[in-house]
C-alpha positions in Angstrom: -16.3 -33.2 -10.6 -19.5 -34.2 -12.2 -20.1 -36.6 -15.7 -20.0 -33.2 -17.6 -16.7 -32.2 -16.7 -15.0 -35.8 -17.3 -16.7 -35.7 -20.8 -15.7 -32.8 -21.4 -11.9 -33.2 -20.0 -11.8 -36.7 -21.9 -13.0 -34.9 -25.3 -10.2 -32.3 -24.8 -7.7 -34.7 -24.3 -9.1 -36.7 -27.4 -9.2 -33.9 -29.6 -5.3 -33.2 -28.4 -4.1 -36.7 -29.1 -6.1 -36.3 -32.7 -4.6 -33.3 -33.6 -1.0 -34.9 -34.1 2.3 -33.5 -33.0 1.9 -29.7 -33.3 -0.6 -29.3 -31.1 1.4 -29.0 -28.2 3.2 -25.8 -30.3 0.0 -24.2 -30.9 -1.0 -24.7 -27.6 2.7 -23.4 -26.4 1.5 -20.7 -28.3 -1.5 -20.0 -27.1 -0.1 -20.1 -23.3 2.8 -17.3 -24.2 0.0 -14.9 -26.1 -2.3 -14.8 -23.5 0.0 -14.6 -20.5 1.6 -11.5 -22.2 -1.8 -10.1 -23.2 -3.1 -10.3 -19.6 -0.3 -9.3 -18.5 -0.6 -6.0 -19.7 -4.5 -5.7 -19.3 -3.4 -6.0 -15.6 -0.1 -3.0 -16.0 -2.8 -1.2 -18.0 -5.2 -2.0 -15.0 -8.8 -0.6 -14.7 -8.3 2.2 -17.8 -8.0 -0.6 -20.3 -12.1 -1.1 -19.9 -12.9 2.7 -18.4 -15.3 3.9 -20.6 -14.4 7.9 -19.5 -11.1 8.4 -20.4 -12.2 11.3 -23.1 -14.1 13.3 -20.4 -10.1 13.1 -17.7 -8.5 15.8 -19.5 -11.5 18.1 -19.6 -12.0 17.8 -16.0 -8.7 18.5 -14.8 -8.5 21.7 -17.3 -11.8 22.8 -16.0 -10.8 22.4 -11.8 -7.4 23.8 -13.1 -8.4 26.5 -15.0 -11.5 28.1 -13.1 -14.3 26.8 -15.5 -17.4 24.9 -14.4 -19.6 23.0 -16.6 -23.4 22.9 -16.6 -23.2 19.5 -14.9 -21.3 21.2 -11.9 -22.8 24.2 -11.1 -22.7 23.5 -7.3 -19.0 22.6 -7.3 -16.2 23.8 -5.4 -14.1 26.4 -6.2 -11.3 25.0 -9.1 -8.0 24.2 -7.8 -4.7 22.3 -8.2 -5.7 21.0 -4.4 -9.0 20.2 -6.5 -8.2 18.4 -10.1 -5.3 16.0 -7.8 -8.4 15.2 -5.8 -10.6 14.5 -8.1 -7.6 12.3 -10.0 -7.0 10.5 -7.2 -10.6 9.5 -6.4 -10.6 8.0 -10.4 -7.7 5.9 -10.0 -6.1 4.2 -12.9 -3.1 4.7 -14.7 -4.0 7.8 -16.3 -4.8 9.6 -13.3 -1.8 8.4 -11.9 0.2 9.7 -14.2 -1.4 12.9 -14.5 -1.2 13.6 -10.3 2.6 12.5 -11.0 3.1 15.3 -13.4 1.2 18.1 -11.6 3.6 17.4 -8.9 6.7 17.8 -11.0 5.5 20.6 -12.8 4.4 22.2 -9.1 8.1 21.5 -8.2 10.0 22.1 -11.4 8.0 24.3 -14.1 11.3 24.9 -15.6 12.4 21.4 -16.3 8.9 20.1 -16.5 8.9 19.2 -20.4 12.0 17.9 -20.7 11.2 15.3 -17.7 7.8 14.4 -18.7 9.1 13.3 -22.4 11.3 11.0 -20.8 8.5 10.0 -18.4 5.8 9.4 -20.8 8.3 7.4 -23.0 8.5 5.0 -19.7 5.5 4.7 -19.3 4.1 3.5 -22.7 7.1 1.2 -22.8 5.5 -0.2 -19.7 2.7 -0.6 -20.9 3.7 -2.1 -24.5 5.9 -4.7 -22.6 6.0 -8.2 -24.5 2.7 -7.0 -26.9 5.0 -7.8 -29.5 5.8 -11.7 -28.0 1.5 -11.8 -28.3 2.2 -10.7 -32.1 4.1 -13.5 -33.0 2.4 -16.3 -31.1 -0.8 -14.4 -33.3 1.7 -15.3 -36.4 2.5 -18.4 -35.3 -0.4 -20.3 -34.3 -2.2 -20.3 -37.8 1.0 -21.6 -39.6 1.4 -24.1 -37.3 -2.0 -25.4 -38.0 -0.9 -25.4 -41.2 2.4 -27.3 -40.8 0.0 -29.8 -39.0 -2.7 -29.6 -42.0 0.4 -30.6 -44.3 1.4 -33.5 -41.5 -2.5 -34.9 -42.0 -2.4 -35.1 -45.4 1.5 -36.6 -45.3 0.1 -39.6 -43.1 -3.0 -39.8 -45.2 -0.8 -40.5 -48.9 0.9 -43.0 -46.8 -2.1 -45.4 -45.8 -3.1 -44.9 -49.2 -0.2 -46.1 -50.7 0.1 -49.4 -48.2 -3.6 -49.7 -48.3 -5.5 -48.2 -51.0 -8.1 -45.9 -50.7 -11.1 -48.5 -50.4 -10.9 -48.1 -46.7 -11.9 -45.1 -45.4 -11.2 -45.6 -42.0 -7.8 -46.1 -42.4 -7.5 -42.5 -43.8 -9.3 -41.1 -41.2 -6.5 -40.3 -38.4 -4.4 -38.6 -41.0 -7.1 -36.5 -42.0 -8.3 -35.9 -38.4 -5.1 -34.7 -37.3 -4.6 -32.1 -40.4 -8.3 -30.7 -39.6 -8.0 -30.4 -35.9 -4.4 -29.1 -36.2 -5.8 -26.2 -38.8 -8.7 -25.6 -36.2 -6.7 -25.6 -33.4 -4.1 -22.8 -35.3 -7.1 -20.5 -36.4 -9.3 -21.3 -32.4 -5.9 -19.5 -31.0 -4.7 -17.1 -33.1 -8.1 -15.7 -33.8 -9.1 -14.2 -30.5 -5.6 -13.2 -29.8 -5.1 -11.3 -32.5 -8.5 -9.2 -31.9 -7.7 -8.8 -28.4 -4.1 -7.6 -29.6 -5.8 -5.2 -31.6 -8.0 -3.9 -28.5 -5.0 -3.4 -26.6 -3.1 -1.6 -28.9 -5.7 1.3 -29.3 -6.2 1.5 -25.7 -2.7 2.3 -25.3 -2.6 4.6 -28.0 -5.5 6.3 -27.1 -3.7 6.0 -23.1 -0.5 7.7 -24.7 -2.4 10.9 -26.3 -4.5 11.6 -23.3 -1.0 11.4 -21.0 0.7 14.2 -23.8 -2.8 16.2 -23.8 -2.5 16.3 -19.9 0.6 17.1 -20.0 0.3 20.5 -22.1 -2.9 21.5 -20.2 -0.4 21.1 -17.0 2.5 22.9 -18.6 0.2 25.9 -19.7 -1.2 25.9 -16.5 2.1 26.1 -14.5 4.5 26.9 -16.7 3.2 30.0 -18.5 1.0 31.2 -16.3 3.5 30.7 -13.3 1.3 29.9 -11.0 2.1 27.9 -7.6 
């Protein structure tokens, strides 16, 4: 490693020493949040940054249906054959779970509703798994900043009672480590609870898009009975 990275590894380990006993909870914290939160970035896989997940649905009920758009004027005749093609080639969850449903409702138009509630309500369950662990570590890393802010200033009365407040520098480790405890609280919990936030409308938009698909595939198979 070069100078820059020992500098920098030394001022890390500094600024942890400084920061007084609760940094290693906040930075417990901070490991638990983002292990959850990636770990359902990677469930959610390539959809959570797809920018075309509004234009899925309208696809498939175009190949499904018969329509073409102005965009596809040379395109192949619409198809079932055609839309789990065209699913497959996207990839992601979505798609996945769309090809999964036109399969069972292929199979079993009958008991296709009934199956896919229960199927849907797997799915986003999967995909929810342990956000509400990166909720709490959210919660928790600010107030333990502040349970360290309140440790500071608890060391920094007790110099000043031995010592006086003539000497700064005796003052300063107690204030250090209520500042860079309060940083340290805020430096976690603020990017995951943005991120948190990200996630949770992507799976909420993930969820609609799965019960839209759904009723375009019933219509299609269920009442108009085709194979």
């Amino acid at each position: 490693m070069t100078n820059t990275h020992y500098i920098l590894i030394e001022s890390l380990e500094n600024t942890y020493h400084a920061g007084g006993v609760v940094m290693l909870p906040i930075l417990l914290a901070g490991v638990v949040g983002f292990y959850y939160l990636f770990s359902s970035w990677f469930r959610i896989g390539s959809d959570f940054f797809r920018t075309d997940i509004h234009k899925v649905i309208k696809r498939m009920r175009v190949d499904l249906n018969g329509g073409i758009e102005e965009d596809e004027k040379n395109a192949e005749p619409p198809s079932v054959k055609k839309a789990l093609r065209r699913l497959r080639k996207r990839g992601g969850l979505l798609s996945r779970e769309l090809c999964y449903a036109i399969d069972v409702a292929s199979t079993n138009p009958e008991g296709f509703r009934d199956y896919m509630q229960v199927r849907m309500m797997k799915t986003v369950r999967y995909m929810e798994q342990g956000n509400h662990i990166v909720s709490v570590m959210a919660s928790a890393a600010p107030l333990l900043g502040l349970l360290g802010t309140v440790t500071g200033m608890v060391s920094t009365f007790e110099v000043i009672t031995l010592y006086g407040n003539q000497n700064p520098v005796l003052m300063a480790d107690g204030i250090s480590e209520a500042l860079i405890s309060t940083q340290s609280g805020l430096l976690v919990a603020f990017p995951l609870t943005l991120l948190k936030q990200r996630l949770d409308e992507r799976v909420e938009m993930l969820r609609q898009k799965m019960e839209l698909g759904a009723t375009v595939i019933e219509n299609y198979f269920v009442e108009r009975k085709c194979p």
